[in-house]
Each structure stands twice: as structure tokens, then as C-alpha cells.
ZAMARGU-4260 file (C-alpha; in steps of 0.2 Angstrom, whole numbers, plus 5000, padded with zeros to 4 digits):
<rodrens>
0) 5025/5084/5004 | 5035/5078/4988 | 5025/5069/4974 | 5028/5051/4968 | 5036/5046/4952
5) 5019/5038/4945 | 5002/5037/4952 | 4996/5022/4961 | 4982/5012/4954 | 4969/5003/4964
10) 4966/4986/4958 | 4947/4982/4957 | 4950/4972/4973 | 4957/4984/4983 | 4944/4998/4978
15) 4930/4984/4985 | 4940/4978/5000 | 4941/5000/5004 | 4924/5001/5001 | 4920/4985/5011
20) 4930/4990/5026 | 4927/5009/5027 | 4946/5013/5024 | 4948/5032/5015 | 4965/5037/5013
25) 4969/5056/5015 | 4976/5064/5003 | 4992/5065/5015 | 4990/5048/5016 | 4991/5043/4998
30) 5006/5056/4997 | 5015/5044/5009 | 5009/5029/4999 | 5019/5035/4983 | 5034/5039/4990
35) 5035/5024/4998 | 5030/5015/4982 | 5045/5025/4975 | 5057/5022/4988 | 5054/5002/4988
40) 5055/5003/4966 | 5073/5011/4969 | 5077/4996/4980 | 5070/4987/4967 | 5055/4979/4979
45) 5043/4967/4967 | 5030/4965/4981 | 5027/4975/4997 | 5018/4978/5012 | 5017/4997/5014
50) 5012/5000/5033 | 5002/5018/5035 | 4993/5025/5051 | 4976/5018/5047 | 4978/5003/5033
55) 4993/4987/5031 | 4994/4989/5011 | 4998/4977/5000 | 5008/4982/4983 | 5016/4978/4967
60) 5026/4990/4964 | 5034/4984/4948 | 5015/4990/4942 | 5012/5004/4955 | 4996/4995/4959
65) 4988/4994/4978 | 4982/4975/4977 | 4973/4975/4993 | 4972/4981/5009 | 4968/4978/5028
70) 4965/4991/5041 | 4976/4988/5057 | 4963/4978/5068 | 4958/4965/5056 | 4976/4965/5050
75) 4982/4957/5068 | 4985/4938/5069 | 4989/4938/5052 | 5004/4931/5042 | 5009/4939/5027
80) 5020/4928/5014 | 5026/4930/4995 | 5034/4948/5000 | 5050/4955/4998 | 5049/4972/5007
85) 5041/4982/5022 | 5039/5000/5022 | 5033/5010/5036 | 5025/5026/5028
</rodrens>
């Protein structure tokens, strides 16, 4: 698979929230994540939901930065605002 133009960051928050939830991202996974994080900085995205197999993930991509992130079952029944851009990866 292709590599991203940056690496992603974890915020301090979404580290504890992965940790909290059980949520590992594979290496395939976070291959996924940053080319999705490169696709929505060409469209110039400011703040995205990035939707992967086992996590909705919440990004700025401005700073390449994973804010926080939900895996799918909590993630129904909730509304999402303040975002500019979906990607499915």
C-alpha cells in the first residue's frame, strides 16, 4: 500500500480513548488512515471524520492529528457536527 505524505499524530485524548475502548489499528489500518488524511488535505478538508473497518475517527487534518475516536457500536445513534468532510477508508 502507498505511504502518506506525513504521519499521523494521536492526540493525548485519542491515545486514552484507544486505550479505554480496546481499539488497535493495524498497521494496514493506519496505512488507510493516512492516505485518507492525504486525500481529504488535497481537497483541502479542515476537520474530518475518517470511517475505517473497526473505528469512526475524528481528524484534523490541517495538523495530521487523530483527535478522538469511537469504534462502530458506540458510534450509532450519534451525531457528528463541526465537520467538513467524510472519508470512507
Amino acid at each position: 500500500m502507498g505511504w502518506s505524505k506525513e504521519p499521523v499524530v494521536f492526540s493525548k485524548h485519542a491515545r486514552s480513548r484507544m486505550a479505554d475502548r480496546g481499539i488497535c489499528l493495524s498497521e494496514e489500518a493506519m496505512d488507510r488512515l493516512g492516505l485518507a488524511m492525504d486525500a481529504l488535505d488535497d481537497k483541502r478538508g479542515k476537520t474530518a471524520l475518517v470511517l475505517l473497518d473497526q473505528a469512526v475517527i475524528l481528524v484534523s487534518v490541517k495538523n495530521m492529528t487523530v483527535i478522538t475516536l469511537i469504534d462502530w457500536a458506540a458510534a450509532r445513534g450519534n451525531l457528528f457536527t463541526q465537520i467538513d468532510c467524510v472519508v470512507i477508508a
